[in-house]
C-alpha positions as CSV (number, residue, x, y, z in Angstrom):
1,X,3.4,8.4,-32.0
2,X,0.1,6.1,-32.7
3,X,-2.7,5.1,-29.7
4,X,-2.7,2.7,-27.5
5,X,-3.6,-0.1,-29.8
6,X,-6.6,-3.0,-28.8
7,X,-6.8,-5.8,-30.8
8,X,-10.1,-7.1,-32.5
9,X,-10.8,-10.0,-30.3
10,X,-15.0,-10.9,-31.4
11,X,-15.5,-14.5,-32.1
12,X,-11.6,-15.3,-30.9
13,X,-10.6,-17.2,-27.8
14,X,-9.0,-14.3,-26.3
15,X,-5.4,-14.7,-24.9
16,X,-3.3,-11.5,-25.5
17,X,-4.5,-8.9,-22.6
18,X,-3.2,-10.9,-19.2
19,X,-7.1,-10.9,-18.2
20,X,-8.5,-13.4,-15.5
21,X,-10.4,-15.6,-17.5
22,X,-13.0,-16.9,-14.8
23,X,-15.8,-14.5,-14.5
24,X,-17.7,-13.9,-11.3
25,X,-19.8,-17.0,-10.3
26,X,-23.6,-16.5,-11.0
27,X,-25.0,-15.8,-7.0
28,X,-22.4,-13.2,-7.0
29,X,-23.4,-11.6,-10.4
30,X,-26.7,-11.1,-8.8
31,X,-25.7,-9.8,-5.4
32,X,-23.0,-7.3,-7.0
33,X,-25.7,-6.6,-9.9
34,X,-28.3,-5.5,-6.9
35,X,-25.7,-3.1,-5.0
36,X,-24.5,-1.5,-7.9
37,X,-28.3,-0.8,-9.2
38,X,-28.7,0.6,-5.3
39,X,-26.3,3.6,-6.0
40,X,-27.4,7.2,-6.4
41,X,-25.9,8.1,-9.5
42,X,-26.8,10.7,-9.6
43,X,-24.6,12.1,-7.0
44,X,-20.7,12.7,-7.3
45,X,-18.7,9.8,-5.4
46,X,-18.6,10.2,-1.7
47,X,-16.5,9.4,0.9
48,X,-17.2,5.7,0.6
49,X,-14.5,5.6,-1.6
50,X,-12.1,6.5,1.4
51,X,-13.5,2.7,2.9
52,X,-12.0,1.3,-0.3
53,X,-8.6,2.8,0.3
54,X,-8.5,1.6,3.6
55,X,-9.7,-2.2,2.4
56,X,-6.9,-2.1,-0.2
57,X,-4.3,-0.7,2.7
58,X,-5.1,-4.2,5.0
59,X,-5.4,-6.4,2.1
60,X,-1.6,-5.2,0.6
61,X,-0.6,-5.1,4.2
62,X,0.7,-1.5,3.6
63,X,3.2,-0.3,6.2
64,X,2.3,2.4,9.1
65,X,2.6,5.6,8.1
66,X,1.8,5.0,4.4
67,X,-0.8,6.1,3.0
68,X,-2.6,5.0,-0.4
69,X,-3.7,6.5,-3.7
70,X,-6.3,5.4,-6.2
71,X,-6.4,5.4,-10.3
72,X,-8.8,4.5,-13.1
73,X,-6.4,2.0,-13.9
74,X,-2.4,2.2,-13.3
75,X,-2.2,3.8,-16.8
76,X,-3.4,7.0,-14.9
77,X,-1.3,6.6,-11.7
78,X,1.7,6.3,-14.7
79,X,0.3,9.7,-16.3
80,X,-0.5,11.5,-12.3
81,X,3.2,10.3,-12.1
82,X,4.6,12.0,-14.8
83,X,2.7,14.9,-14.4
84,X,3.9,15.3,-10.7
85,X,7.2,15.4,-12.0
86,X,7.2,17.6,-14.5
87,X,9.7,20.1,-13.6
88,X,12.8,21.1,-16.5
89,X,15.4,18.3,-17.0
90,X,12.9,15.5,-15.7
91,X,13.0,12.4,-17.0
92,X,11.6,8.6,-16.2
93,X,13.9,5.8,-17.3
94,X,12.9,2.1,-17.1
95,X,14.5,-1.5,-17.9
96,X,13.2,-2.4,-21.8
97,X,11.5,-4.6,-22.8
98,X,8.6,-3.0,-20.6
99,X,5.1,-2.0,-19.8
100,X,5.0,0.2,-22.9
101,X,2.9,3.3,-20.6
102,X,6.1,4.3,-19.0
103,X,7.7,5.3,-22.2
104,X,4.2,6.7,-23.4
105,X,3.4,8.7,-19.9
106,X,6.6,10.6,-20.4
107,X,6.2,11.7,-24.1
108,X,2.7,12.4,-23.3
109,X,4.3,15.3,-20.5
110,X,6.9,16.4,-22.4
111,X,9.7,14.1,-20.4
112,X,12.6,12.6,-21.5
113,X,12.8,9.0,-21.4
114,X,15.7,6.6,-20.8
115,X,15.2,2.6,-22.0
116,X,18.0,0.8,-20.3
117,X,18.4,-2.7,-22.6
118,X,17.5,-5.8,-20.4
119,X,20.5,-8.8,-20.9
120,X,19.8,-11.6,-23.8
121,X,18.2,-13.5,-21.0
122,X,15.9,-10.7,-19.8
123,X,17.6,-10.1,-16.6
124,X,18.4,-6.5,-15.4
125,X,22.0,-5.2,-16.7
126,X,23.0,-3.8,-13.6
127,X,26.1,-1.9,-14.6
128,X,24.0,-0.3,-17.6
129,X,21.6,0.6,-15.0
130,X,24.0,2.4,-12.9
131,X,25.5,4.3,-15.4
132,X,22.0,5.6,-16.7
133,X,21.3,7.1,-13.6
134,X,24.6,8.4,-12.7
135,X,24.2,10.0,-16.4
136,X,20.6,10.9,-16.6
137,X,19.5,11.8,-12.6
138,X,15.9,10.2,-13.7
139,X,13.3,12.3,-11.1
140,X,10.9,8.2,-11.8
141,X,12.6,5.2,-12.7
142,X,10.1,2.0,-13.3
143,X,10.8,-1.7,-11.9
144,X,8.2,-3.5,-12.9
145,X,8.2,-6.5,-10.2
146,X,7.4,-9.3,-12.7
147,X,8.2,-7.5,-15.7
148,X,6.1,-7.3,-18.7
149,X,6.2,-8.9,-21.1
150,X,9.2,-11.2,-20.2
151,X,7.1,-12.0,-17.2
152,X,10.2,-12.6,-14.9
153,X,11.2,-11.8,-11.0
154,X,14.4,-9.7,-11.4
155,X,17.3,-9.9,-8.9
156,X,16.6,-8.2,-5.7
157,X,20.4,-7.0,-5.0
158,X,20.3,-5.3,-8.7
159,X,16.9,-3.4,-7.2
160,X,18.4,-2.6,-4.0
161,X,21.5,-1.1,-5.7
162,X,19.3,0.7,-8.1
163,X,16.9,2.0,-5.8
164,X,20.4,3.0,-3.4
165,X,21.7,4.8,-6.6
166,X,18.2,7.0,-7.5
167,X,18.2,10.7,-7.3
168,X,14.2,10.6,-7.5
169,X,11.6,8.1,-7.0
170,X,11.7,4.4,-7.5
171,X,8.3,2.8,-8.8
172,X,8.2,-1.1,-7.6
173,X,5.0,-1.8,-10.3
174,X,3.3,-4.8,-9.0
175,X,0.9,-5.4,-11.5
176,X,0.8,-9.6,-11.4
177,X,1.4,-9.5,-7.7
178,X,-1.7,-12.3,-7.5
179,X,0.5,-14.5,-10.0
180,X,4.1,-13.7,-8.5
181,X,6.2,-16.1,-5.7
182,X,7.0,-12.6,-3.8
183,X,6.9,-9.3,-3.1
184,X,8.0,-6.3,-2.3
185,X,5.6,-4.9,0.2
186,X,7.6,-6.0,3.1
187,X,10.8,-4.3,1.9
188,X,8.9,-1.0,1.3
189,X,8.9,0.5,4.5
190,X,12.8,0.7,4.3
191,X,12.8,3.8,1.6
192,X,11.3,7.4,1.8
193,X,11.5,7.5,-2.3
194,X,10.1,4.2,-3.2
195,X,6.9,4.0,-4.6
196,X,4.5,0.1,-4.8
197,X,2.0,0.2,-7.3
198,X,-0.5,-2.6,-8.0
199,X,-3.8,-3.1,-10.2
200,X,-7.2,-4.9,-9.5
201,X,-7.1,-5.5,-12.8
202,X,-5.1,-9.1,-12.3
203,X,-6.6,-9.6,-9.4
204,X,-9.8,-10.0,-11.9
205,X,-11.4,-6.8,-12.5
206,X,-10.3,-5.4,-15.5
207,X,-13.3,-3.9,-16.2
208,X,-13.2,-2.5,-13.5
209,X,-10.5,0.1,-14.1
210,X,-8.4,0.5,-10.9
211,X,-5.1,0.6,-9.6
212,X,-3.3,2.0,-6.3
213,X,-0.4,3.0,-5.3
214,X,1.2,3.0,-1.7
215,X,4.3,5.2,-0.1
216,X,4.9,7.1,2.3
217,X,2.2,9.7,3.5
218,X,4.1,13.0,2.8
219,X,5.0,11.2,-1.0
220,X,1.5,10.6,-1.6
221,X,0.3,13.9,-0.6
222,X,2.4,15.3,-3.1
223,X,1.4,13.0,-6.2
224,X,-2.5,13.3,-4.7
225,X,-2.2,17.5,-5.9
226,X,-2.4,16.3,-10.0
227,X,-5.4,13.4,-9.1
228,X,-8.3,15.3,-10.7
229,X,-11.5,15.7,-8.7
230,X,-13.4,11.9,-8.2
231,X,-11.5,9.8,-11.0
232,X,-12.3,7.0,-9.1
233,X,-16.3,6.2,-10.2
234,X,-19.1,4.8,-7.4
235,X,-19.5,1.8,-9.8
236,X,-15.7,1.7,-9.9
237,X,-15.5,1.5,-6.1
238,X,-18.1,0.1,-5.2
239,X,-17.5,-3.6,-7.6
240,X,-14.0,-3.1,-6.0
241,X,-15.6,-3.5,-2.0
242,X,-18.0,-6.3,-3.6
243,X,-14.2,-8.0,-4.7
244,X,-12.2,-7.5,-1.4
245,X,-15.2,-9.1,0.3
246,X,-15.1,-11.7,-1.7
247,X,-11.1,-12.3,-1.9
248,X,-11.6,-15.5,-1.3
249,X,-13.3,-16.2,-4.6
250,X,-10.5,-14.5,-6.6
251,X,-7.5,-15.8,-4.4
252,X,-9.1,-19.4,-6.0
253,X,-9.3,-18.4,-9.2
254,X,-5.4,-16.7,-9.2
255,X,-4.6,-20.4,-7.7
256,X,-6.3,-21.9,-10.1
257,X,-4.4,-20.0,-12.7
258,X,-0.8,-20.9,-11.4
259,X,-1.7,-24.3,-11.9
260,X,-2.6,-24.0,-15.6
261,X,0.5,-22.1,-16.0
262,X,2.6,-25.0,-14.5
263,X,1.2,-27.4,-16.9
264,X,1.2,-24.8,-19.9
265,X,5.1,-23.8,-19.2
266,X,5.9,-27.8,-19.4
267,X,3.9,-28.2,-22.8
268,X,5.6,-25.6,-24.0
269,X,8.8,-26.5,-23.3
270,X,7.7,-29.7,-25.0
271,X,7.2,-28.1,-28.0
272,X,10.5,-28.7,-30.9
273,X,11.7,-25.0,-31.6
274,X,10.1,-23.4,-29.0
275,X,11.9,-21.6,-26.3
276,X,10.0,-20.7,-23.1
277,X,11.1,-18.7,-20.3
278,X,9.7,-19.0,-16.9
279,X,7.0,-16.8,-16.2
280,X,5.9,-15.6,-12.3
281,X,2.9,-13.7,-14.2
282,X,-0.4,-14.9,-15.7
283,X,1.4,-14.9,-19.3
284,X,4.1,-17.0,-20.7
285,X,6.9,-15.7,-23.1
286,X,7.7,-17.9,-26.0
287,X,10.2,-17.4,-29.0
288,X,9.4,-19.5,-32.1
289,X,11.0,-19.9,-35.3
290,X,8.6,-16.9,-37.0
291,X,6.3,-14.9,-34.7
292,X,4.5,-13.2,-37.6
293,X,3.7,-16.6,-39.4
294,X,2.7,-18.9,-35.7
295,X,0.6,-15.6,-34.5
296,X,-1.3,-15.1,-37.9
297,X,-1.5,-19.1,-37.8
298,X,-3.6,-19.2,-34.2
299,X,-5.9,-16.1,-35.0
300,X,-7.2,-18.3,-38.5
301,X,-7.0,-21.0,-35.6
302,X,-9.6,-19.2,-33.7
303,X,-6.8,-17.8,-31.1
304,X,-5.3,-14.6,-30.8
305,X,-2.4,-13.7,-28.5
306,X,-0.3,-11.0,-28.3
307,X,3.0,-10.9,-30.8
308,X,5.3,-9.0,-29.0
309,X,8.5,-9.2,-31.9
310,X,8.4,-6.1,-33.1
311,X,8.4,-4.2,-29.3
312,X,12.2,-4.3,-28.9
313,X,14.9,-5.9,-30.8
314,X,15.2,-8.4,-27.3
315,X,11.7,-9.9,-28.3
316,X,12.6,-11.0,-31.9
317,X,10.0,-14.2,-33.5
318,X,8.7,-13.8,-29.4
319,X,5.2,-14.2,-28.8
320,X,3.2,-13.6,-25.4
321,X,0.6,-15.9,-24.4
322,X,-2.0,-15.6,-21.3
323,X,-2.5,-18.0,-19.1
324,X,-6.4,-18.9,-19.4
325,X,-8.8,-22.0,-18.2
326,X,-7.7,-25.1,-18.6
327,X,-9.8,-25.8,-21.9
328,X,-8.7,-22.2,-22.9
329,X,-5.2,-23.4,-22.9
330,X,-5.7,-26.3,-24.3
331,X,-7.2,-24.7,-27.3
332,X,-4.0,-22.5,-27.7
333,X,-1.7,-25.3,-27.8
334,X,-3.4,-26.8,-30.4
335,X,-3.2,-24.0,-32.2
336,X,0.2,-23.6,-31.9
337,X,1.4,-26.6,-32.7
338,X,-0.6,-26.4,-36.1
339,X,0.9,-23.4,-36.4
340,X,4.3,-23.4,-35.8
């Protein structure tokens, strides 16, 4: 295994995390910067953090008689999953390409794990899905609902076969929800195994370090036993309030950002020997004729993104490239054109 790798970014327009680029506009620095010098602490969080729960449970619209858990990050609702269910002969299996943490989480616990090979096209092979879990029995198997990095929807009859045919629990991973034409938070409700997980990391706070994840109360109260003791900071909590009372602001700047990737996607697919596939996330998947060459070609440009070739034989010469400002964009398509 090697760690979670971060690439040097200093002195780079930076386009290979999926971040927000807009940053809080400057009254709102101040007034956040005022409540979050206000906090005592010096005292363990407090039940303030149960008011964030029940903001994020009316802003997802959760279903009655769910119930909702918090995480620094999703990376630790992946690891509180894993842990949860690690009993003998568990395992997690998820569609690959994907979020690499799922495979990660389960070596991390000891858990097998089963990478079901997405089609040529990135679309879920159902009948290789099916088979892996009538083989397998996975107790966690991942739909990350757009994927990433392929950044597509996938077929919702292949998910509501799959999550028909699981023996444990289905995670619907929402991640890019603020970026993505639907959801599955109204089809929830349906299952008693099915898990939705999002992040306020797209939603612009990836600083901030939180994700949630919603199911059913008796579901959660199970996964909440592994949670240690306050993972979920006052300043963590407390920006994340300052955010759902200002959802407006960030609901503008998500906007704003499925505009630019409109008018990015159709540049792209300008492009001479450049194949781009249709993203409902805040990144765009490109293959071009050689990622390593194009990739170390827009970091001397002044760009860096994310080459994603080497992931999965799927992602050969592909690149992923986040959707940022409009002059941020514009940047990157300079660069790779000069690159390419």
């Amino acid at each position: 295994m090697h760690a979670y790798a971060i690439q040097e970014s200093s002195g780079l327009v930076k386009l290979d995390a999926m971040e927000n680029p807009h940053r809080l506009p400057a009254a709102l620095q101040a007034h956040l910067g005022q409540r979050l010098g206000a906090l005592a602490l010096n005292r363990y969080p407090d039940g303030r953090v149960n008011e964030l729960r029940q903001a994020l449970a009316e802003h997802a619209g959760m279903p009655e008689g769910f119930d909702i858990m918090l995480g620094n990050g999703s990376d630790e609702l992946i690891s509180l999953l894993a842990m949860a269910c690690d009993v003998p002969g568990a395992s997690i299996l998820a569609p690959l390409p994907g979020f690499v943490m799922y495979a990660m989480s389960a070596q991390l616990q000891g858990l097998k794990f089963i990478g079901v090979p997405l089609t040529p096209d990135f679309e879920l092979d159902e009948a290789a899905m099916l088979a892996a879990i009538a083989e397998h029995q996975p107790s966690i198997i991942y739909i990350a609902y757009p994927n990433n990095p392929t950044a597509n929807l996938w077929d919702d009859a292949v998910i509501d076969k799959i999550i028909a045919a699981a023996p444990g629990l289905v995670v619907m991973d929402e991640a890019y929800q603020p970026f993505a034409s639907k959801s599955y938070i109204h089809r929830i409700a349906r299952h008693s195994h099915v898990l939705l997980m999002r992040t306020m990391s797209k939603f612009g706070l990836a600083g901030v370090r939180l994700g949630y994840m919603m199911g059913p109360k008796a579901l959660i109260a199970e996964i909440d036993k592994v949670r240690p003791p306050y993972n979920i900071s006052v300043l963590n909590y407390e920006c994340a309030l300052f955010a759902l009372e200002h959802a407006e602001v960030f609901a503008g700047q998500a906007e704003d950002i499925r505009a630019q990737r409109t008018v990015l996607v159709d540049a792209l697919r300008a492009l001479p020997g450049v194949k781009t596939w249709k993203s409902d996330a805040n990144m765009v998947l490109v293959r071009v004729p050689d990622a390593a060459k194009t990739f170390e070609g827009m970091r001397s440009r002044g760009v860096l993104v994310k080459n994603v070739s080497k992931m999965h034989p799927l992602l050969a010469n592909c690149l992923r490239l986040t959707v940022g400002t409009a002059g941020e964009n514009a940047q990157m398509l300079a660069a790779l054109k000069d690159s390419l």
